[in-house]
Backbone as CSV, one residue per row, in Angstrom:
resi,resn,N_x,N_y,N_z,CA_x,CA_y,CA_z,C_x,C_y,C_z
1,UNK,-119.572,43.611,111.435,-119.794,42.709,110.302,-118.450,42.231,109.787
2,UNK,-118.221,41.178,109.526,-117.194,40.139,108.936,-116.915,40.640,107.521
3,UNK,-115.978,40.828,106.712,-115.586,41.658,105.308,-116.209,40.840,104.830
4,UNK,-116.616,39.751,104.963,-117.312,38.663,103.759,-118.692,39.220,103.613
5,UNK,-118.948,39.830,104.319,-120.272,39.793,104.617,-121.001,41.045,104.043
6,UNK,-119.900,41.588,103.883,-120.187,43.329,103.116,-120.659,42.762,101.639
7,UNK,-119.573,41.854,101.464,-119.937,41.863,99.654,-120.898,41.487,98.962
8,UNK,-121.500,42.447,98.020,-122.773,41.802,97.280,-122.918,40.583,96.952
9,UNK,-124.298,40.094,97.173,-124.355,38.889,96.717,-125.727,38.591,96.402
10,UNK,-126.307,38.178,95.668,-127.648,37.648,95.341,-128.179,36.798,96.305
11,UNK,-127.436,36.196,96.938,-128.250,34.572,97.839,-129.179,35.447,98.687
12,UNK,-129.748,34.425,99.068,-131.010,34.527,99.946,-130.152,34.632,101.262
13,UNK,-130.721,35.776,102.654,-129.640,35.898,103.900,-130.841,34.939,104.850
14,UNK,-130.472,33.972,105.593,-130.514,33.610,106.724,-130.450,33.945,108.113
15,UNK,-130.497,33.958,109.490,-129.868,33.968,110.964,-130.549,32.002,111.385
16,UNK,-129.269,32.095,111.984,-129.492,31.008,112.720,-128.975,31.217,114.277
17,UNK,-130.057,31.062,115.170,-129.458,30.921,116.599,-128.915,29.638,116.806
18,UNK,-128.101,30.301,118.520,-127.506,28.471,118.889,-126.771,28.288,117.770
19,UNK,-125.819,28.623,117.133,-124.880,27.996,116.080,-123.723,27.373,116.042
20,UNK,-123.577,27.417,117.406,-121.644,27.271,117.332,-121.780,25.874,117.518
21,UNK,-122.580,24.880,117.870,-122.290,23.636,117.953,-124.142,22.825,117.714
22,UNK,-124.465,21.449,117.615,-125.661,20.689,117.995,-126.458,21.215,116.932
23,UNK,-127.305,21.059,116.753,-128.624,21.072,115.930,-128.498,22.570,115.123
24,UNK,-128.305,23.295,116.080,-127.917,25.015,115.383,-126.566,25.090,114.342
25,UNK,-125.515,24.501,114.751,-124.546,24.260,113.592,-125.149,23.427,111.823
26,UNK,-125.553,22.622,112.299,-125.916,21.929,111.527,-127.337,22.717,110.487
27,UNK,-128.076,23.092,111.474,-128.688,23.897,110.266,-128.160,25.379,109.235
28,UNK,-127.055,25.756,110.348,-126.215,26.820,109.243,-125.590,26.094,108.120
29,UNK,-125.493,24.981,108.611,-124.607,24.220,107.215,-125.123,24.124,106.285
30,UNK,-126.368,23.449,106.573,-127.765,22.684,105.911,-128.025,23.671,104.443
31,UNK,-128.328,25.099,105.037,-128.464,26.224,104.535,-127.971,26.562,103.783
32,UNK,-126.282,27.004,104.259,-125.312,27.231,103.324,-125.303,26.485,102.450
33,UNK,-125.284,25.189,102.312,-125.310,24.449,101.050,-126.086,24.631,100.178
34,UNK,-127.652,25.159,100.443,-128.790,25.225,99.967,-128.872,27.019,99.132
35,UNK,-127.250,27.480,99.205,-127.064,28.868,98.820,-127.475,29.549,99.870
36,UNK,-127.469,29.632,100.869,-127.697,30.750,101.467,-126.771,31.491,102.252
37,UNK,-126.871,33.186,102.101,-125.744,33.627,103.364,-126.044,33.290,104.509
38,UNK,-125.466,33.488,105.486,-125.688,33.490,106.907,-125.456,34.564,108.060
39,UNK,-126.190,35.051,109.314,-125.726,35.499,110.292,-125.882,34.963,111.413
40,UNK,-125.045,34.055,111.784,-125.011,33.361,113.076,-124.655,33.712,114.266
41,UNK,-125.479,33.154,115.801,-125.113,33.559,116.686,-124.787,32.908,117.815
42,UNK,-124.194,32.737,118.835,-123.751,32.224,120.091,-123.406,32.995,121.342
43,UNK,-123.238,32.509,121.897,-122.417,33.109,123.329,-120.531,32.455,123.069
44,UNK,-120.366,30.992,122.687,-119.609,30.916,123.018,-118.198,30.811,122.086
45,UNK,-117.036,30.769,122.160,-115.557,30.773,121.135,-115.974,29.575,119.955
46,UNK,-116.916,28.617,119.832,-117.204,27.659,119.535,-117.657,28.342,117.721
47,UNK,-118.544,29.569,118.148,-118.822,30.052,117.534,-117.719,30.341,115.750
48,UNK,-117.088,30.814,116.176,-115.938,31.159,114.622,-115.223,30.073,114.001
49,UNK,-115.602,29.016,114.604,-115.201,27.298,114.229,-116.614,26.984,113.259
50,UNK,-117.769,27.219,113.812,-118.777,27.164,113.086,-118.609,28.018,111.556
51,UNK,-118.849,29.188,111.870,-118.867,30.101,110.685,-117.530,29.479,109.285
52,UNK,-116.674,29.309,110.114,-115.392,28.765,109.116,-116.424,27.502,108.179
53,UNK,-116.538,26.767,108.840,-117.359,25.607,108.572,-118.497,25.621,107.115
54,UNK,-119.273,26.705,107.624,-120.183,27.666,106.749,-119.245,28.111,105.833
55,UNK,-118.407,28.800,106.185,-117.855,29.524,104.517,-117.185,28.417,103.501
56,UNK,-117.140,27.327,104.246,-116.253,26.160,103.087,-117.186,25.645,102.507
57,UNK,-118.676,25.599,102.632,-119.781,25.203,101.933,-120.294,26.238,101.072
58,UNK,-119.801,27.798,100.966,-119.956,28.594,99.773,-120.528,29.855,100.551
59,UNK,-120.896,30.186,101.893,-121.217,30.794,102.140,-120.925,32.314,102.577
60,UNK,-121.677,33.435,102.458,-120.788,34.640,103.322,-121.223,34.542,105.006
61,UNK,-120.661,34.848,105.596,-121.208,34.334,106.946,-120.738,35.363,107.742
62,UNK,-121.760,36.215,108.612,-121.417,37.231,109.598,-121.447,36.888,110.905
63,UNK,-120.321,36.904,112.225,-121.071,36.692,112.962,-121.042,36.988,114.213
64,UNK,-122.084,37.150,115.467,-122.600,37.766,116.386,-122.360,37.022,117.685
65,UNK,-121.504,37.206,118.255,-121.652,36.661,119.508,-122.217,37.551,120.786
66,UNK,-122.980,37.050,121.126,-123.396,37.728,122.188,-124.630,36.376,123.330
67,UNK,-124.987,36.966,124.198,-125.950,35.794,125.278,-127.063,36.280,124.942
68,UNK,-128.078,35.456,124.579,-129.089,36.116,124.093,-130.164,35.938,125.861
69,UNK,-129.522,35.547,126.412,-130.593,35.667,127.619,-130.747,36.884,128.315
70,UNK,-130.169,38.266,127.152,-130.760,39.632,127.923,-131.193,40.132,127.039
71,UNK,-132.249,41.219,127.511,-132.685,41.707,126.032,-132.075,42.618,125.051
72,UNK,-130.984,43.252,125.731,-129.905,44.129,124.529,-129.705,42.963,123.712
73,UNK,-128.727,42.128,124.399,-128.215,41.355,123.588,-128.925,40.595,121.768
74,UNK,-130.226,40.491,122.388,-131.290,40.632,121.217,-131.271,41.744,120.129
75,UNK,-131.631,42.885,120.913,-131.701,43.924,120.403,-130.722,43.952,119.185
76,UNK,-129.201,44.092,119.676,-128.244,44.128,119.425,-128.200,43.242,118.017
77,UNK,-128.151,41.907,118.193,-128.049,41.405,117.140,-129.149,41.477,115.839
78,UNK,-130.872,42.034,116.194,-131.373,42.322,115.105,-130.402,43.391,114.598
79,UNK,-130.489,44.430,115.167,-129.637,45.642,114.710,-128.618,45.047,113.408
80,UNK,-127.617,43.967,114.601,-126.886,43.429,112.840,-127.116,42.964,112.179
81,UNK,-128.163,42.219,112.330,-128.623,41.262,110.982,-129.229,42.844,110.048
82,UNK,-129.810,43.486,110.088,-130.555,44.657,109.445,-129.575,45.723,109.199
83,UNK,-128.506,45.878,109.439,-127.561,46.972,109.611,-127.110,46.856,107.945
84,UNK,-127.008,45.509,107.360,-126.495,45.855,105.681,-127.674,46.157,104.870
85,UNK,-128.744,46.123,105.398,-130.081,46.580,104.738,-130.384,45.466,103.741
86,UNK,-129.449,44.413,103.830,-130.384,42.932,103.326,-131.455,42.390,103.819
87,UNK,-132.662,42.480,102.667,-133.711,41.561,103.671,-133.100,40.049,103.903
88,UNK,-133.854,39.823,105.519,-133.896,38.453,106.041,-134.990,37.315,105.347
89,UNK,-134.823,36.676,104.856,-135.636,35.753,104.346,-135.821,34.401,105.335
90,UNK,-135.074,33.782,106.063,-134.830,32.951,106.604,-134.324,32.863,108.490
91,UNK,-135.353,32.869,109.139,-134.473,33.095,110.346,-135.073,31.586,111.640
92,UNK,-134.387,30.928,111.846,-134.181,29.774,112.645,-133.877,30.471,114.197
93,UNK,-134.856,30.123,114.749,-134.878,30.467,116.094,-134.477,29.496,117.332
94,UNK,-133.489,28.874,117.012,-133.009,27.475,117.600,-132.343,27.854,119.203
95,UNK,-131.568,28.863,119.497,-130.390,28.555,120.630,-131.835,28.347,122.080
96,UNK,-130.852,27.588,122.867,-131.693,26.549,123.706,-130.715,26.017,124.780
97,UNK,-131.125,25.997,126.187,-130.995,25.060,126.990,-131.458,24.847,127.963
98,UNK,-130.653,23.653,128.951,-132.017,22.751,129.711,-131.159,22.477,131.264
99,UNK,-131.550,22.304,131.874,-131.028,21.609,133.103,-131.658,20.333,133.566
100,UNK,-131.476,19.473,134.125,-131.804,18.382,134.741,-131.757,18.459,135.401
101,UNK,-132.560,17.623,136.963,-132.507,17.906,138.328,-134.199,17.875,139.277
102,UNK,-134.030,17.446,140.398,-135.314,17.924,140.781,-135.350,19.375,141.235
103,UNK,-136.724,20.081,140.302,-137.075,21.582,140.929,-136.940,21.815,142.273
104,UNK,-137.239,21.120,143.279,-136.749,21.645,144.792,-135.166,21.935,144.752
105,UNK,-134.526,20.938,144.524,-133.345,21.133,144.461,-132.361,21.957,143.532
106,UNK,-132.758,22.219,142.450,-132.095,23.026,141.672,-131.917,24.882,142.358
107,UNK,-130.691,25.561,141.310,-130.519,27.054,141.782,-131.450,26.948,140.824
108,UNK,-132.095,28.765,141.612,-133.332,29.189,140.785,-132.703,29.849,139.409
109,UNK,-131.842,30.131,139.813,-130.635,31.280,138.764,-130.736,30.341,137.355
110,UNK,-129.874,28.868,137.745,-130.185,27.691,136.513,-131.405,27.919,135.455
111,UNK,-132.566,27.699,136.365,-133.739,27.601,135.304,-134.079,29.021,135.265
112,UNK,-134.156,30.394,135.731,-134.589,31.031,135.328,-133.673,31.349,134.137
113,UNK,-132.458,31.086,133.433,-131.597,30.805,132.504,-132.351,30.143,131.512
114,UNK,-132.998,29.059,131.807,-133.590,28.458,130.603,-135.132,29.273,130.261
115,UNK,-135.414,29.571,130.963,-136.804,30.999,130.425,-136.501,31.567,130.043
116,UNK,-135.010,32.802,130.426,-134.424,33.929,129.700,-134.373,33.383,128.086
117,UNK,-133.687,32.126,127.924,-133.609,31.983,126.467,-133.957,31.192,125.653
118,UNK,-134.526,30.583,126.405,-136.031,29.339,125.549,-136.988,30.221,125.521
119,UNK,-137.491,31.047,126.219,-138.812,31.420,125.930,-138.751,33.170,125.884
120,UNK,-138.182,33.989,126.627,-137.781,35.298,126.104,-136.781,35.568,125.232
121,UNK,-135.829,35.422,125.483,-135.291,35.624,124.107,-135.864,35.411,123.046
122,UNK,-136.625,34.464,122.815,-137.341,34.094,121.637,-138.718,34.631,120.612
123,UNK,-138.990,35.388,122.140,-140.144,35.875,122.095,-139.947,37.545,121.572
124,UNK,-138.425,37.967,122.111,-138.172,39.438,121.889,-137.847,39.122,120.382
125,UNK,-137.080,38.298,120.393,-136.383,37.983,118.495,-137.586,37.700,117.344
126,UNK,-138.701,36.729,117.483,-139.326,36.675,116.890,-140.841,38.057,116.325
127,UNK,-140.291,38.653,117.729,-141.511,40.247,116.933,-140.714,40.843,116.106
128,UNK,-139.358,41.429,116.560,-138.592,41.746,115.247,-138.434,41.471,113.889
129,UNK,-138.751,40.079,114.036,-138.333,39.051,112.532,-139.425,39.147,112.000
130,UNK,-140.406,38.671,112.492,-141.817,38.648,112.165,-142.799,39.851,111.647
131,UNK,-142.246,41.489,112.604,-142.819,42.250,111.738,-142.364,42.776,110.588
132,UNK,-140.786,42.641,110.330,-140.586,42.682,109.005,-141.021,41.761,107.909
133,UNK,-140.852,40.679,108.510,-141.562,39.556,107.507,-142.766,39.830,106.381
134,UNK,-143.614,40.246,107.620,-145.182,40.154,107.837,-144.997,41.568,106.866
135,UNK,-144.769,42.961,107.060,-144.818,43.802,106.615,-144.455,44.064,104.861
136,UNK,-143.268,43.174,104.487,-143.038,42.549,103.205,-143.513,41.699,102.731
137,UNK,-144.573,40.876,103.699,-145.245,39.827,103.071,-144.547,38.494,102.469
138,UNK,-143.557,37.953,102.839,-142.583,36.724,102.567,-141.456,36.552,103.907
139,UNK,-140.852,35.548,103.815,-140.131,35.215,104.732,-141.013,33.636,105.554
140,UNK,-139.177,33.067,105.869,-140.034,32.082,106.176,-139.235,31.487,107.898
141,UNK,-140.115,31.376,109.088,-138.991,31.153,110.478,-139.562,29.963,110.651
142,UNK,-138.210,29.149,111.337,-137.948,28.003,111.945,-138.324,28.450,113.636
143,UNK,-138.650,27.109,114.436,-138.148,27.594,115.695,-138.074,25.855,116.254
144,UNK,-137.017,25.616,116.589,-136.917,24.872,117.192,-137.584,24.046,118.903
145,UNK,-138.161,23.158,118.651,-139.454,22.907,119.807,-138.824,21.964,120.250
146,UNK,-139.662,21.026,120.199,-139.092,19.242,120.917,-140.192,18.226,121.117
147,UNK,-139.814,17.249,121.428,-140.389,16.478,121.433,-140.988,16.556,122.952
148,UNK,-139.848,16.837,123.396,-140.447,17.078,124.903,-141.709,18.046,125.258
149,UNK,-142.099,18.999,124.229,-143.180,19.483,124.663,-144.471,19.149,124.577
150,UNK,-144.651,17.746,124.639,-145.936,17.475,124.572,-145.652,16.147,125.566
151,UNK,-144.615,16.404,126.679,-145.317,15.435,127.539,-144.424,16.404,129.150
152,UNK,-144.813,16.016,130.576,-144.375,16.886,131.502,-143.163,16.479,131.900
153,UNK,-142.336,17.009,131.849,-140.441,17.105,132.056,-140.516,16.560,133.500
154,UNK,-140.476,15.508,134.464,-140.348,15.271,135.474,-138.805,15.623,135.228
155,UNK,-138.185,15.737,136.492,-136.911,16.175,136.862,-136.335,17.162,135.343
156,UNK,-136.806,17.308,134.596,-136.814,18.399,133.664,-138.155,19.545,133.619
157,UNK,-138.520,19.846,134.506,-139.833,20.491,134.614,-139.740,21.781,133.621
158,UNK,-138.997,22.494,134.275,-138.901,24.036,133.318,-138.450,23.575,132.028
159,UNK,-137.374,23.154,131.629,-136.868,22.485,130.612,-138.377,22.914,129.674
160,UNK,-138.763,21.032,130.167,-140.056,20.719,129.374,-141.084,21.697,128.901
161,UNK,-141.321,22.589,130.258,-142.197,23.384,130.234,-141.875,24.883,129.110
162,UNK,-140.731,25.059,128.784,-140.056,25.690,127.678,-140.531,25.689,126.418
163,UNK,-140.487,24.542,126.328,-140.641,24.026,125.074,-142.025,23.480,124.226
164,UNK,-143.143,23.553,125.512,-144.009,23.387,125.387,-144.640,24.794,125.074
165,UNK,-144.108,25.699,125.839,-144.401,27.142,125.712,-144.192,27.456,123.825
166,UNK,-142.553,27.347,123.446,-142.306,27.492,122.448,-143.243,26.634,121.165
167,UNK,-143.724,25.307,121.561,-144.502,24.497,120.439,-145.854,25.860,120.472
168,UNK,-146.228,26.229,121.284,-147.571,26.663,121.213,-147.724,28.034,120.486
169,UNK,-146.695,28.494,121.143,-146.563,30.267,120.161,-146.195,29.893,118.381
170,UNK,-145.391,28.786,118.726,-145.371,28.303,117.246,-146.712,28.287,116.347
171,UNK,-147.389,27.627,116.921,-149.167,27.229,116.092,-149.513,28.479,116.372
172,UNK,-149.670,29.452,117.236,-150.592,30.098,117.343,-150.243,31.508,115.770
173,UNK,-148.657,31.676,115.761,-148.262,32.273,115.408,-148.803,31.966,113.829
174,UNK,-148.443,30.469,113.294,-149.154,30.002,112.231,-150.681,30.234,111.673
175,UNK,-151.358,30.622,112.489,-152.801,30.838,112.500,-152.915,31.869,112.214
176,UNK,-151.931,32.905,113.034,-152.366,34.361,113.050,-151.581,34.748,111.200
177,UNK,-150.951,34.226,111.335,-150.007,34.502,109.767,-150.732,33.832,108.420
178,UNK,-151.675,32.790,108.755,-152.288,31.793,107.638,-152.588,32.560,106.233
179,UNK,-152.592,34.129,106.606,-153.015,34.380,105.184,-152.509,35.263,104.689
180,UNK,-150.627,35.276,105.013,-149.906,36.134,104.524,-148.514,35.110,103.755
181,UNK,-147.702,35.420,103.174,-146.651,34.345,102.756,-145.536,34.155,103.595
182,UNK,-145.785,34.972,104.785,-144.654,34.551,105.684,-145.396,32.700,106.441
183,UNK,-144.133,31.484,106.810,-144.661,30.513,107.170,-143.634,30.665,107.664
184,UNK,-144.575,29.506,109.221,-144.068,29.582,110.926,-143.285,27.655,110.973
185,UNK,-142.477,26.860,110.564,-142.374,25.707,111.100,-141.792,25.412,112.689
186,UNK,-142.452,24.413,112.883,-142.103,23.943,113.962,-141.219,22.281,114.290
187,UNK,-139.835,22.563,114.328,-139.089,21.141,114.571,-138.986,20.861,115.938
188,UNK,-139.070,19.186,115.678,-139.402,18.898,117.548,-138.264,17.226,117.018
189,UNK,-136.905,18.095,117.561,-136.245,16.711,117.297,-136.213,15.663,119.128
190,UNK,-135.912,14.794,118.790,-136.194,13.906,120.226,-134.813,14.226,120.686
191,UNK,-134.447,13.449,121.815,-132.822,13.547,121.923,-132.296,13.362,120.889
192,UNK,-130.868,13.951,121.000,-129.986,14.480,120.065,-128.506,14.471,119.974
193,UNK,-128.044,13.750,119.874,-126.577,14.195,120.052,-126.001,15.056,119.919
194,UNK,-125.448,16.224,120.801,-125.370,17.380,121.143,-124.752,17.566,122.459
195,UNK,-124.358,19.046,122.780,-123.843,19.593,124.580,-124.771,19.789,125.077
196,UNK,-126.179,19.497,124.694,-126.518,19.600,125.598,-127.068,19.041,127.042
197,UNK,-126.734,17.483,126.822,-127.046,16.889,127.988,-125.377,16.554,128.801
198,UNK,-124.599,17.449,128.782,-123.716,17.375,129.610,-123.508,18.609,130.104
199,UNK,-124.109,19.960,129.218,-124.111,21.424,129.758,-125.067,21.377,130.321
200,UNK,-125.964,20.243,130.069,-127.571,20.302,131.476,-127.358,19.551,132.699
201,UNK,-126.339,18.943,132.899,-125.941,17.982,134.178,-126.673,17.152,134.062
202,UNK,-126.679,15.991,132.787,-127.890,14.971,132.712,-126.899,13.644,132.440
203,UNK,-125.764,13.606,132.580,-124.907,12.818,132.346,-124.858,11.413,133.115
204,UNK,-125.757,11.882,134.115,-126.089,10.611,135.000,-127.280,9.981,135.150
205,UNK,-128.086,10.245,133.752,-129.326,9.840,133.544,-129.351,8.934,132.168
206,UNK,-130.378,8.255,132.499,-130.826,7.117,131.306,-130.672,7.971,129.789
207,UNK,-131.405,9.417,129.884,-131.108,9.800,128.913,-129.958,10.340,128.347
208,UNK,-129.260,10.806,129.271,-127.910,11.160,128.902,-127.444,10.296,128.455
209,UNK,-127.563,8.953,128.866,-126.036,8.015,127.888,-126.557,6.787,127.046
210,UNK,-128.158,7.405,126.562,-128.374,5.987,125.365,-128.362,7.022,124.459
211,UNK,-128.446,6.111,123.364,-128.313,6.530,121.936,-128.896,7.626,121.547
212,UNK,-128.436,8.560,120.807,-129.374,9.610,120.601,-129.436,9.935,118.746
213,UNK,-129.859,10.650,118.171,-129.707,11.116,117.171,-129.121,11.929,116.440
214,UNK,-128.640,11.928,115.516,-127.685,12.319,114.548,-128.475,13.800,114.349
215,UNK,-128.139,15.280,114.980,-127.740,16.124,114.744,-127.763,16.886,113.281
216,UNK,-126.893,16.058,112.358,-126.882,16.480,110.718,-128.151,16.000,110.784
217,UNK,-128.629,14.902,110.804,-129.970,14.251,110.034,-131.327,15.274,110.634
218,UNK,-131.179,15.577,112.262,-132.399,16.181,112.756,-132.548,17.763,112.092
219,UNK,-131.136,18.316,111.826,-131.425,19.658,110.968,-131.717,19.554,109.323
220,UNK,-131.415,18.668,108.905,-131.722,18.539,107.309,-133.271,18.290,106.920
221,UNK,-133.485,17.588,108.317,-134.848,17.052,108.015,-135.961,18.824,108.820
222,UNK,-135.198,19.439,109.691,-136.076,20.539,109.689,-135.640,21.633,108.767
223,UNK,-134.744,21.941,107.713,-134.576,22.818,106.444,-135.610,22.590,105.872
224,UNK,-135.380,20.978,105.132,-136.121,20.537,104.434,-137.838,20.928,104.548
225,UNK,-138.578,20.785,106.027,-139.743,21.377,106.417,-140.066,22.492,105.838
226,UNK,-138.455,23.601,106.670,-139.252,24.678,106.140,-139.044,25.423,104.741
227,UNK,-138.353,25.157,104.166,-138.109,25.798,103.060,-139.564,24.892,102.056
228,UNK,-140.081,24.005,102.153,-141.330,23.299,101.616,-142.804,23.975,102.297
229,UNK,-142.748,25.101,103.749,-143.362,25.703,104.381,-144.487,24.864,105.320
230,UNK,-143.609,23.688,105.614,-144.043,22.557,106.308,-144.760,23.085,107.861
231,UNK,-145.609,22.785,108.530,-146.050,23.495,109.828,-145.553,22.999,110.740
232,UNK,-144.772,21.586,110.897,-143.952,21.418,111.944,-143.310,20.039,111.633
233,UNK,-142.372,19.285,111.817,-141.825,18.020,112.169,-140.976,17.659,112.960
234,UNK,-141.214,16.187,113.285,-140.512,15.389,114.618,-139.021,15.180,113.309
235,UNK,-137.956,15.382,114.302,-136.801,15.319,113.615,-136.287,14.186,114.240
236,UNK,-135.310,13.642,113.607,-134.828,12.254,113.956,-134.721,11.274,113.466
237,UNK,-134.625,10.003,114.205,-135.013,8.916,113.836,-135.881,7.896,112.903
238,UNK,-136.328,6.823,112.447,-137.968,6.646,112.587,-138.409,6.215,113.539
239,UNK,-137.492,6.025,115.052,-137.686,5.208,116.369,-138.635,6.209,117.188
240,UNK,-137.553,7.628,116.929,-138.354,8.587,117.785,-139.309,9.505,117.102
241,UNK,-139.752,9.413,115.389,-140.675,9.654,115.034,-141.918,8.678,115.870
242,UNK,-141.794,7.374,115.608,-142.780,6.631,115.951,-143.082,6.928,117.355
243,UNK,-142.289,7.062,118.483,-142.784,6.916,119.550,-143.201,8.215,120.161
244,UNK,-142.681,9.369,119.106,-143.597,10.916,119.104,-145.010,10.017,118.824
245,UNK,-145.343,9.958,117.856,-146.678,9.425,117.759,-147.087,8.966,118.408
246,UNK,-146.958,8.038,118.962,-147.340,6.821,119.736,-147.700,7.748,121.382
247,UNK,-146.843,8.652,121.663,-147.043,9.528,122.988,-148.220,10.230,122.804
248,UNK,-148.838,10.424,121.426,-150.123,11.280,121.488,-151.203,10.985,122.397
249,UNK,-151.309,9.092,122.187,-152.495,9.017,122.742,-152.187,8.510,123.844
250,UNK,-151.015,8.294,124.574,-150.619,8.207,126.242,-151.101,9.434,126.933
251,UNK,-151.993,9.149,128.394,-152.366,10.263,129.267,-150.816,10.843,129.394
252,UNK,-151.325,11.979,130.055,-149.587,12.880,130.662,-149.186,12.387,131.635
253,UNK,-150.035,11.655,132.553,-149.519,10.664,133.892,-148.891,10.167,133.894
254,UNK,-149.344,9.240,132.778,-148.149,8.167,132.279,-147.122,8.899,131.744
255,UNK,-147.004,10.020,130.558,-145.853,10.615,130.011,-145.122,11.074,131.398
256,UNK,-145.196,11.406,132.245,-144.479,12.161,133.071,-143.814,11.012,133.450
257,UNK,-144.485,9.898,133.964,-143.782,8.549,134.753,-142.819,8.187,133.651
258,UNK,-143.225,8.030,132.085,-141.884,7.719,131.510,-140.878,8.427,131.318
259,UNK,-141.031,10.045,131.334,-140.183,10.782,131.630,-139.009,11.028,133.052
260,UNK,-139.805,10.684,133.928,-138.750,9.992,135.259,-138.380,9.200,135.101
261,UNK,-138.399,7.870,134.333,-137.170,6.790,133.935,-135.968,7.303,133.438
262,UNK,-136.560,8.169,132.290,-135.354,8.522,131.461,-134.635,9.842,132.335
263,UNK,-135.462,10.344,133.148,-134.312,11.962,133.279,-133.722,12.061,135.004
264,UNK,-134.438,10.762,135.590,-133.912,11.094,136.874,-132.598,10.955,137.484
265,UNK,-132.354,11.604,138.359,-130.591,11.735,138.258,-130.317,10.218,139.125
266,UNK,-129.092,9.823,137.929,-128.756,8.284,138.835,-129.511,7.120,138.177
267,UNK,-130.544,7.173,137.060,-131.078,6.405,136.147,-130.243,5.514,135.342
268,UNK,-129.090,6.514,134.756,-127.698,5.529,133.861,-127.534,4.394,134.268
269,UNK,-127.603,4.142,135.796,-127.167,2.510,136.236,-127.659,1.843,136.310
């Protein structure tokens, strides 16, 4: 634990995954401003650039580096978030990534990377969080989804399929909780401006190099959700709000075919 982090303080404590940079930075900020401490986490040096960031907005900020794509590493970090015996009130289940590529062709190693921590990791972190929650009866988790999960990831297959996983445990989780004061939101920002379509090798796709969305705006607008105990929102734009909508009532045939415009490798040109 960070000396800041020892010292008493009244605020409400937070975790935010994925923090050191993209959508996960931005909601530690979001937070901190909103009074809250923090315990943030990453894998990478990116990480203690973040936290600095956080403490100039008022915050105490502890923080954890470790890969959450094993399960110590999980382990590990509930341990610290719980180790000062502050309850968690707030925990954002954001860290995330994706590869691009066709599934024949991709290493299996790649995407089984994006299961380890789109969808297990997430899954080990959220029973932890959740049965304390649930057991105190308050608390409120984020988990970061996408837009992408409600249509099929051509040349993003697992990706997609991630996240679709994650939208669903989201609702289901909401249902099972409906009649306790812990609340489940679900943010589904569209593309994003972020690492992650150059740490996914998507740099040579339609989606990699059009416009994407503002990052600050897609996390303010999922705080905002959940601290109101909102059940989910499209973050973003109003371009890619609208055309979330608008994908509802497109078959998946078609979603998949527009999803190969945008993700196939060599699309940019």
């Amino acid at each position: 634990m960070t000396s800041d982090a020892q010292h008493l303080t009244t605020r409400p404590l937070a975790l935010v995954t994925g923090a050191s940079s993209g959508i996960g930075l931005h909601l530690a900020l979001e937070l901190a401003r909103r009074d809250f401490d923090l315990v943030i986490t990453a894998e990478d040096a990116e990480l203690e650039a973040a936290a600095e960031m956080a403490r100039d907005e008022g915050a105490l900020v502890q923080t954890v580096r470790v890969d959450l794509r094993g399960p110590e590493a999980v382990d590990e970090l509930y341990s610290r978030v719980t180790a000062s015996g502050r309850r968690l009130d707030v925990a954002c289940l954001n860290a995330g990534v994706g590869h691009g590529g066709a599934f024949v062709d991709n290493d299996l190693e790649a995407e089984q990377s994006i299961i380890d921590l789109n969808v297990t990791s997430t899954v080990r972190l959220a029973k932890s969080v959740l049965r304390d929650m649930a057991a105190a009866d308050r608390g409120r988790v984020l988990f970061t989804s996408s837009v992408a999960s409600e249509m099929p990831g051509s040349f993003q297959a697992v990706y997609n399929a991630s996240k679709s996983f994650v939208q669903s445990f989201a609702e289901a989780l909401q249902d099972e909780l409906k009649d306790t004061a812990v609340t489940i939101t679900s943010l589904m920002p569209g593309p994003t401006e972020t690492e992650f379509f150059e740490r996914g090798d998507l740099m040579d796709t339609k989606m990699g190099t059009s416009k994407k969305d503002d990052p600050a705006q897609v996390a303010a607008q999922g705080v905002d959700a959940l601290l109101e105990g909102k059940l989910r929102v499209t973050g973003g734009s109003l371009k890619t709000r609208v055309q979330d909508a608008a994908s509802k009532v497109v078959p998946d045939s078609v979603k998949a075919g527009m999803h190969r415009k945008m993700a196939e490798p060599g699309s940019a040109g």
